[in-house]
VMD Tcl script that draws the C-alpha trace (Angstrom):
set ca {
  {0.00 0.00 0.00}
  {0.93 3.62 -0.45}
  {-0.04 6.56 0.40}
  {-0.93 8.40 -2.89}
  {-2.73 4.91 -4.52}
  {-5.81 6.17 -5.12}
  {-9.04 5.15 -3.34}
  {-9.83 1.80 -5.50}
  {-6.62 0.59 -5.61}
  {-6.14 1.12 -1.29}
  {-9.01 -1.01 -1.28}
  {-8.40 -3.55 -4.13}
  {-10.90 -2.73 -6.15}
  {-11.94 -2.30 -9.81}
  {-12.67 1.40 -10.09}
  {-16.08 1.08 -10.98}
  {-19.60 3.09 -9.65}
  {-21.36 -0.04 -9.24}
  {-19.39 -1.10 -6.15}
  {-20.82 -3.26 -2.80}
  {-21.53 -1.14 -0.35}
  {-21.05 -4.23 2.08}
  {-17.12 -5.63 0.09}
  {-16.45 -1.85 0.47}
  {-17.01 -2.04 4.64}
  {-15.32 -5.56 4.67}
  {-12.21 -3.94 3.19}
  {-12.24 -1.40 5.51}
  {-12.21 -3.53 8.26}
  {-9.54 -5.62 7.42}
  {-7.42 -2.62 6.34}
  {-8.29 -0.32 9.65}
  {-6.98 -3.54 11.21}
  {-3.75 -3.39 9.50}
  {-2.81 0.13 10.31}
  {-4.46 1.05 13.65}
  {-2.44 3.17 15.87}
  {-2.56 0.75 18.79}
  {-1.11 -2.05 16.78}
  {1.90 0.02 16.53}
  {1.92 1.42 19.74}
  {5.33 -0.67 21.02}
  {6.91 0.73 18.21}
  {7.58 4.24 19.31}
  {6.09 7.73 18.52}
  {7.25 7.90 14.78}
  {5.51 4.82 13.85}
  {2.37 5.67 15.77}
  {2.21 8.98 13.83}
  {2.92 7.03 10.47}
  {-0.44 4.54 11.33}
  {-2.06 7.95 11.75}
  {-2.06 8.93 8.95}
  {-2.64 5.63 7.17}
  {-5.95 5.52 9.20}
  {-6.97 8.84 8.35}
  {-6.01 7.64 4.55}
  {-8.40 4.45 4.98}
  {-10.91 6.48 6.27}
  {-11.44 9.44 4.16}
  {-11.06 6.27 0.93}
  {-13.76 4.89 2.67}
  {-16.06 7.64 2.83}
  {-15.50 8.06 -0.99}
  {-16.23 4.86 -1.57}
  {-19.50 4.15 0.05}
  {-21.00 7.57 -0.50}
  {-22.40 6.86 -4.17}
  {-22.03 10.56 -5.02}
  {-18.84 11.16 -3.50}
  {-17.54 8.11 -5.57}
  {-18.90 9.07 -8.68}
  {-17.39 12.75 -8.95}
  {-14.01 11.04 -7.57}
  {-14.35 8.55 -10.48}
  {-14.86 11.76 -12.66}
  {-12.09 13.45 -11.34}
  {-9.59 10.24 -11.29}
  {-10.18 10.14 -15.38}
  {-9.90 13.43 -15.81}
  {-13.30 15.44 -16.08}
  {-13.71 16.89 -12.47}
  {-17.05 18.48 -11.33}
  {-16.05 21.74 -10.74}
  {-19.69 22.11 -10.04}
  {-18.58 25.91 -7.94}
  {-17.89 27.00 -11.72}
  {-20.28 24.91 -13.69}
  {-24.04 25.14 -12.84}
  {-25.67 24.85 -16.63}
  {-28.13 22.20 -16.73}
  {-30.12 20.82 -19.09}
  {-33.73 23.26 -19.21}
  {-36.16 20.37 -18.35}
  {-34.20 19.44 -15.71}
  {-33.85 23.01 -14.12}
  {-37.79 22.98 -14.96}
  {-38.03 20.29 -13.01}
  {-36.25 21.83 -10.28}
  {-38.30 24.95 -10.37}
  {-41.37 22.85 -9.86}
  {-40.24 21.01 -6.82}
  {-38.98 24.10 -5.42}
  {-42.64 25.93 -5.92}
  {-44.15 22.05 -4.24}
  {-42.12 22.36 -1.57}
  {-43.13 25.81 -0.66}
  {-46.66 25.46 -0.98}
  {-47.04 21.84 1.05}
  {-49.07 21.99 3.85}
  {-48.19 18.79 4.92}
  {-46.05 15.92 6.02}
  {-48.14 13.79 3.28}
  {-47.04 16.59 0.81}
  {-43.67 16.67 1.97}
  {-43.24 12.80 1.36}
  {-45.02 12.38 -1.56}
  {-42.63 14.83 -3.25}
  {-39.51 13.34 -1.29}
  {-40.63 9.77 -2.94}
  {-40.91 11.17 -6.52}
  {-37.10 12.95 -5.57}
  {-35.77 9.81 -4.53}
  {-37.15 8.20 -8.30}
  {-35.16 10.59 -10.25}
  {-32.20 9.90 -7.93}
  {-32.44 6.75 -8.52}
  {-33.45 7.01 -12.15}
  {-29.75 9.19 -12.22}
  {-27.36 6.72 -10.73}
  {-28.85 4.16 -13.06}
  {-27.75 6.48 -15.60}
  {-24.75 7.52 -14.01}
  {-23.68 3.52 -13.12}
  {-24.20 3.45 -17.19}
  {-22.05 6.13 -18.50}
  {-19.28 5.22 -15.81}
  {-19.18 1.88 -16.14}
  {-20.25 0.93 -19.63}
  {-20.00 3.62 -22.11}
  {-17.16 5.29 -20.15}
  {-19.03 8.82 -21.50}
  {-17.71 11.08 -19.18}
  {-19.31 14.68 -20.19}
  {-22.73 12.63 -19.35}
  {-21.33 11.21 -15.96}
  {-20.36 14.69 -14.80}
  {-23.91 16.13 -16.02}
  {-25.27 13.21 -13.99}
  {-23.00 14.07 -10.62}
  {-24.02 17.77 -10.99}
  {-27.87 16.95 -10.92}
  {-27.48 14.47 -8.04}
  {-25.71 16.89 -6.04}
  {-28.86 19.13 -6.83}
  {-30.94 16.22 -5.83}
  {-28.89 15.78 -2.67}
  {-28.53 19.51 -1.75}
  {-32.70 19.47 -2.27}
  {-33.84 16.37 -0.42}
  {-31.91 18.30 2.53}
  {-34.20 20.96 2.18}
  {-37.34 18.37 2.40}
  {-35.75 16.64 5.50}
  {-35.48 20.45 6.57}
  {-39.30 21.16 5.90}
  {-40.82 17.86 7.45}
  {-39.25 18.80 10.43}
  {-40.67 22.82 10.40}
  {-43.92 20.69 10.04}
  {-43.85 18.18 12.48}
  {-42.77 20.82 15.40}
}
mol new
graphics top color blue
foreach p $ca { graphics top sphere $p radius 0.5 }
foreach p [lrange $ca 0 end-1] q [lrange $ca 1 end] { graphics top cylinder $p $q radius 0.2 }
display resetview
């Protein structure tokens, strides 16, 4: 293992977006394991501070890897299209549309039924996206459509805060 191997390869795995959630934990395990401070603790100061930062390495890999949108733009950025999403916020018109109309839903529901209905028909197009997203990582390897995918899902993500957000203002 080094230091600088990137987030698939710490974990020995195929950089892919389809990934097990559960193989990703398993290899966590067994790596946290390997490079735990306290298994290095007879070893002196230096060595302690060296399985620091490996641990801090294995953990920030593996909340990359399990977070299906932080893996995505990562798997963007590792083949050279990065987000940038700060600099880049065009979207496609039905989808900002789309987003408009949620938005307007969101301020006029009344109620936690409202609120859920619309969080349900959110969590379909998220859904629907990572399907889409799995496909132009994995298969077609079209990368200007992966990173239009990640941008949306952030939107998605960023939004279905705000519903979380407004069940709660309702149900106090």
């Amino acid at each position: 293992m080094k230091l600088d191997d990137d987030d698939f390869t710490l974990f020995g795995l195929a950089p892919r977006f389809g990934i097990d959630r559960q193989e990703v934990d398993v290899r966590w395990r067994a790596l946290q394991a390997q490079v735990h401070p306290d298994r290095f603790a007879a070893e002196g100061g230096s060595a302690q501070r060296q399985a620091m930062q490996w641990a801090v390495r294995v953990n920030e890999a593996h909340r990359r890897l399990r977070d299906p949108l932080a893996r995505a733009a990562y798997l963007c950025e590792l083949r050279g299209a990065p987000i940038d999403a700060d600099r880049h916020t065009a979207m496609p018109a039905s989808f900002l549309m789309q987003q408009m109309a949620w938005r307007e839903a969101l301020e006029e529901a009344g109620s936690a039924d409202q609120v859920e209905a619309l969080d349900l028909e959110v969590g379909r197009q998220e859904k629907a996206l990572q399907a889409e997203l799995a496909r132009h990582l994995d298969e077609s390897l079209d990368l200007e459509a992966a990173v239009g995918a990640v941008r949306s899902l952030m939107f998605l993500d960023r939004f279905r805060a705000d519903i979380q957000r407004r069940m709660e203002a309702l149900e106090s």
